[in-house]
LUMKE-165741 format. One record per residue (C-alpha): residue in one letter; y, x, z. Coordinates in steps of 0.5 Angstrom, whole numbers, plus 500, padded with zeros to 3 digits. Each point is the difference from the previous one (the first is absolute). Last residue first. Example, Ala and Ser with C-alpha at 12.3 -4.5 7.8 and 13.67 -1.06 7.14 Angstrom:
2
<code=s&yy=498&xx=527&zz=514> $
<code=a&yy=493&xx=498&zz=502> $
% end
This chain:
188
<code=x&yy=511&xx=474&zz=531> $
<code=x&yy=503&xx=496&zz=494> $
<code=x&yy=507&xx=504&zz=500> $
<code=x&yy=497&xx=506&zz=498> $
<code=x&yy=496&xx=496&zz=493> $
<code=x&yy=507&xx=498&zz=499> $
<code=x&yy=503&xx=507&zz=501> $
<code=x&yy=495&xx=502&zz=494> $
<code=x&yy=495&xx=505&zz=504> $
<code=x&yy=499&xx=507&zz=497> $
<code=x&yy=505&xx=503&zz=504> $
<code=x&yy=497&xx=497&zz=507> $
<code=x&yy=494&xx=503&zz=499> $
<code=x&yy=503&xx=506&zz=499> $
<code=x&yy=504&xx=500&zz=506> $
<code=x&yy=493&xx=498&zz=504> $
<code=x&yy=497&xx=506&zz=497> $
<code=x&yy=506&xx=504&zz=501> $
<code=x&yy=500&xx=498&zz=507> $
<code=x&yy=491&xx=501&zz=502> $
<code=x&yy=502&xx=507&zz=497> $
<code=x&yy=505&xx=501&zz=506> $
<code=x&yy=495&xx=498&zz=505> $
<code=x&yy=495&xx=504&zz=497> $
<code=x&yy=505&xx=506&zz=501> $
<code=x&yy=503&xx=497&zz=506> $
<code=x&yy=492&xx=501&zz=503> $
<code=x&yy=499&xx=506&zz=497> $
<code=x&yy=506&xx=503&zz=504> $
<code=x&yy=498&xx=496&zz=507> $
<code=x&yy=492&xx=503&zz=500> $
<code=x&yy=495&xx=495&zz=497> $
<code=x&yy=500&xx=494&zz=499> $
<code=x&yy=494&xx=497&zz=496> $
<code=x&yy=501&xx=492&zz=499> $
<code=x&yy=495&xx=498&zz=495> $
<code=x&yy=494&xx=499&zz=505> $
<code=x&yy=503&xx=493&zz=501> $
<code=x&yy=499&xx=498&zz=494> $
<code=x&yy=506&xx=496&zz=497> $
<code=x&yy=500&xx=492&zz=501> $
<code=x&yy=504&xx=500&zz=507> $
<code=x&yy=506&xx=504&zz=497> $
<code=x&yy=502&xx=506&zz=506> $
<code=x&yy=506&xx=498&zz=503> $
<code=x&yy=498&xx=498&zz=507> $
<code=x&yy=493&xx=504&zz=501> $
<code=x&yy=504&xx=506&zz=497> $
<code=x&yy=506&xx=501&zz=505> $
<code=x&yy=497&xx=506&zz=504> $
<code=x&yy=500&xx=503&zz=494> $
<code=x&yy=507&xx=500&zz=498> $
<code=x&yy=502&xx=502&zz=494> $
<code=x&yy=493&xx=499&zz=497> $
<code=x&yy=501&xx=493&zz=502> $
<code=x&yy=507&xx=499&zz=498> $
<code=x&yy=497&xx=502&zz=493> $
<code=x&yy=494&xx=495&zz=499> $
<code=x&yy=505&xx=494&zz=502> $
<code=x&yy=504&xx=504&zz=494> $
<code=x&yy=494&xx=499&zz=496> $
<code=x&yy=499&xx=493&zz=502> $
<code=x&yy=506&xx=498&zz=498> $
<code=x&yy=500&xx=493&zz=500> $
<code=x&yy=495&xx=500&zz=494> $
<code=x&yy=495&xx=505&zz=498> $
<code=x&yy=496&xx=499&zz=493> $
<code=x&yy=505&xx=503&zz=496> $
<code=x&yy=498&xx=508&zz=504> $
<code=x&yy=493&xx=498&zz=498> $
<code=x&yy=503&xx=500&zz=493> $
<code=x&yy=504&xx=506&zz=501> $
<code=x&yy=494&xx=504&zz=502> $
<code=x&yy=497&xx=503&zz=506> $
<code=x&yy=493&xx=503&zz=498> $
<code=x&yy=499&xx=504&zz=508> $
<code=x&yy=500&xx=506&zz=495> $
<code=x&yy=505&xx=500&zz=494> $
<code=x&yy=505&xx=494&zz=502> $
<code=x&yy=500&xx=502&zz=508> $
<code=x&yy=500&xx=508&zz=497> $
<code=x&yy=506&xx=499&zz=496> $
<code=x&yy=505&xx=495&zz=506> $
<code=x&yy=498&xx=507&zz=504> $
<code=x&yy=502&xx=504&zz=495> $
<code=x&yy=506&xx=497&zz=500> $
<code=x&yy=501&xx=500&zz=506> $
<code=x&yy=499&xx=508&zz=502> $
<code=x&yy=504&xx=501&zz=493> $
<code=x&yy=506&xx=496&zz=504> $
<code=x&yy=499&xx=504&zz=506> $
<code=x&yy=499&xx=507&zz=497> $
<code=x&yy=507&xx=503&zz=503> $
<code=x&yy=506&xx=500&zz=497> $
<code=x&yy=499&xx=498&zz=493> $
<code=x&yy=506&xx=501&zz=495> $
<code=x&yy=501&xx=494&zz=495> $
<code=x&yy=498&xx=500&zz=494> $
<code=x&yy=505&xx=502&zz=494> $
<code=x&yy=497&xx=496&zz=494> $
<code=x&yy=500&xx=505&zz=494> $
<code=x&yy=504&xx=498&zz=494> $
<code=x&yy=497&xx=503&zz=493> $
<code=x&yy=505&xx=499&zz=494> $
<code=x&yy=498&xx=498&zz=494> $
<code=x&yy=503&xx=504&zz=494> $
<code=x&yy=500&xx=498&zz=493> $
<code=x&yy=507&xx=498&zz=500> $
<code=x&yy=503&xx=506&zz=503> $
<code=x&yy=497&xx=504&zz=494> $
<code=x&yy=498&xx=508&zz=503> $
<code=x&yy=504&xx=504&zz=499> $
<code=x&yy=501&xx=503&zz=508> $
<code=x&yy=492&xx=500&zz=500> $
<code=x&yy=499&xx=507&zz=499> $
<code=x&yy=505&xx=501&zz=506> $
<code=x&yy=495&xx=497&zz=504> $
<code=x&yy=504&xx=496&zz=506> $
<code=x&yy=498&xx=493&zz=499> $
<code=x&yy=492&xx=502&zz=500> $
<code=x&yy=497&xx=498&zz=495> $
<code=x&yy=492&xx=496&zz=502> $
<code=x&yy=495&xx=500&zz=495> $
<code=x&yy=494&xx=496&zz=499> $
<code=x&yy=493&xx=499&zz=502> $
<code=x&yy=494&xx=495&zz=499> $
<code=x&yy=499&xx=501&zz=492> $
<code=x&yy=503&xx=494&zz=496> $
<code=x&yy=504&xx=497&zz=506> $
<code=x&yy=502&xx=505&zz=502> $
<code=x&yy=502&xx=504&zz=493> $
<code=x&yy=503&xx=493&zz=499> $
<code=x&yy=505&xx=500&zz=505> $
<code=x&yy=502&xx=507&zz=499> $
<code=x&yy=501&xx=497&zz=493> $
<code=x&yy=504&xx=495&zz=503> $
<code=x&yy=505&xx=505&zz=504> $
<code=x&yy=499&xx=504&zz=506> $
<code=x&yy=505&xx=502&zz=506> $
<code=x&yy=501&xx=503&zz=507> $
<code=x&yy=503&xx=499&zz=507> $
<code=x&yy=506&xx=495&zz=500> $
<code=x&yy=501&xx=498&zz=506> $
<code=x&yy=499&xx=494&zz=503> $
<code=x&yy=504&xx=498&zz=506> $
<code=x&yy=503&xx=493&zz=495> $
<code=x&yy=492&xx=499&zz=499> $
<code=x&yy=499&xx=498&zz=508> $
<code=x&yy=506&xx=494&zz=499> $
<code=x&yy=496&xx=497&zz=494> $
<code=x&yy=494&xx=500&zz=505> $
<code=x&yy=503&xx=497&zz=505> $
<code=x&yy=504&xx=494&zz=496> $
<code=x&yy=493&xx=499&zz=496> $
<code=x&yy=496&xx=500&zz=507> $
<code=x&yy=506&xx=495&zz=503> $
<code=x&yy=500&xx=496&zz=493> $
<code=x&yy=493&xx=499&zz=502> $
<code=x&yy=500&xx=497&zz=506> $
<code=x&yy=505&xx=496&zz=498> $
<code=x&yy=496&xx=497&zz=496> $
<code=x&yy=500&xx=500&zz=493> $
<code=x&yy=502&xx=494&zz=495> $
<code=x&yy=506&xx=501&zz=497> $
<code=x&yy=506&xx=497&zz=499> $
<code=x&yy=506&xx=500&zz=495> $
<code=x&yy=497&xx=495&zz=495> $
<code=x&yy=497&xx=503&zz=493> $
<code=x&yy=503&xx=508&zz=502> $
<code=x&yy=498&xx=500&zz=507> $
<code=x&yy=493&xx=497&zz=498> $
<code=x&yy=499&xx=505&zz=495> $
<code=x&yy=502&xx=506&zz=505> $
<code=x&yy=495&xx=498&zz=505> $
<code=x&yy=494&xx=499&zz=495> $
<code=x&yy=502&xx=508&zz=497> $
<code=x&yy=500&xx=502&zz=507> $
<code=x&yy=493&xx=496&zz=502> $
<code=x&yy=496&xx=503&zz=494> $
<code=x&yy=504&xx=508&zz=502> $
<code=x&yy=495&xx=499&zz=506> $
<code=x&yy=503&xx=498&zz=508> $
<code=x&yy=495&xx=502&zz=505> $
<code=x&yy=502&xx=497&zz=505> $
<code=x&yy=496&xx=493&zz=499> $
<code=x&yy=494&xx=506&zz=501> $
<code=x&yy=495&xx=500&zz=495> $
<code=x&yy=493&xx=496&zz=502> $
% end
């Protein structure tokens, strides 16, 4: 199931024309705010390097391309026009390994305990973040741990792997969430 996030060139080009045909459009606001983030991460892009079509088509023919370096005197000549500039995303600065820790918690729960995003659908009236609250404070558990679940799937350990799991659980919870229309989030 794709991420109702994840904004494909098909939704733009749909966008514009209804903008065009009647001033309106039918993305949610959700989406218009990804689109706002990830038009406003572009505008600290750099320009890192550029190809061109027949680049392109040597990649696409034989797996492989060239990249040409902005800087290269050997390429000053080269025509504008057929260039493509290559902009690199700038990431942001980690400063401990926290948020690899989470996401490779939220992988492993996918990959080894066989989680998916379909089950995660399945959970009403936040069920993962019942599960978080739990992993967060142990001692909680009996109240806040969904009553239909195993009981032998809550494993605490120590106070840090437990945030993790915890932190895991949320972004689970918050991508639920994201796939949900607001009419399907109001119904339960």
């Amino acid at each position: 199931m794709a991420n109702k996030l994840t904004i494909t060139r098909e939704q733009l080009t749909k966008w514009v024309s209804q903008l065009d045909s009647d001033g309106g459009c039918d993305a949610t606001d959700r989406q218009l705010e990804a689109l706002i983030r990830q038009s406003l991460a572009t505008t600290h892009s750099e320009p890192v390097a550029w190809t061109d079509e027949e680049e392109l088509n040597d990649l696409k023919r034989d797996g492989y391309a060239a990249m040409l370096s902005l800087d290269r005197k050997d390429c000053e000549y080269a025509d504008p026009r057929r260039q493509i500039i290559l902009y690199r995303q700038e990431q942001p600065a980690r400063d401990s390994c926290a948020i690899a820790d989470v996401i490779a918690e939220r992988q492993r729960q996918q990959s080894v305990e066989g989680f998916s995003t379909e089950q995660d659908d399945t959970y009403v009236g936040c069920q993962l973040a019942a599960a978080a609250i739990c992993y967060i404070e142990p001692m909680e558990a009996m109240s806040y741990w969904p009553a239909d679940w195993h009981d032998d799937s809550f494993k605490p350990t120590n106070e840090r792997r437990n945030l993790v799991k915890a932190a895991a659980l949320i972004i689970a919870e918050i991508e639920r969430i994201d796939r949900k229309s607001d009419a399907e989030l109001k119904n339960e």
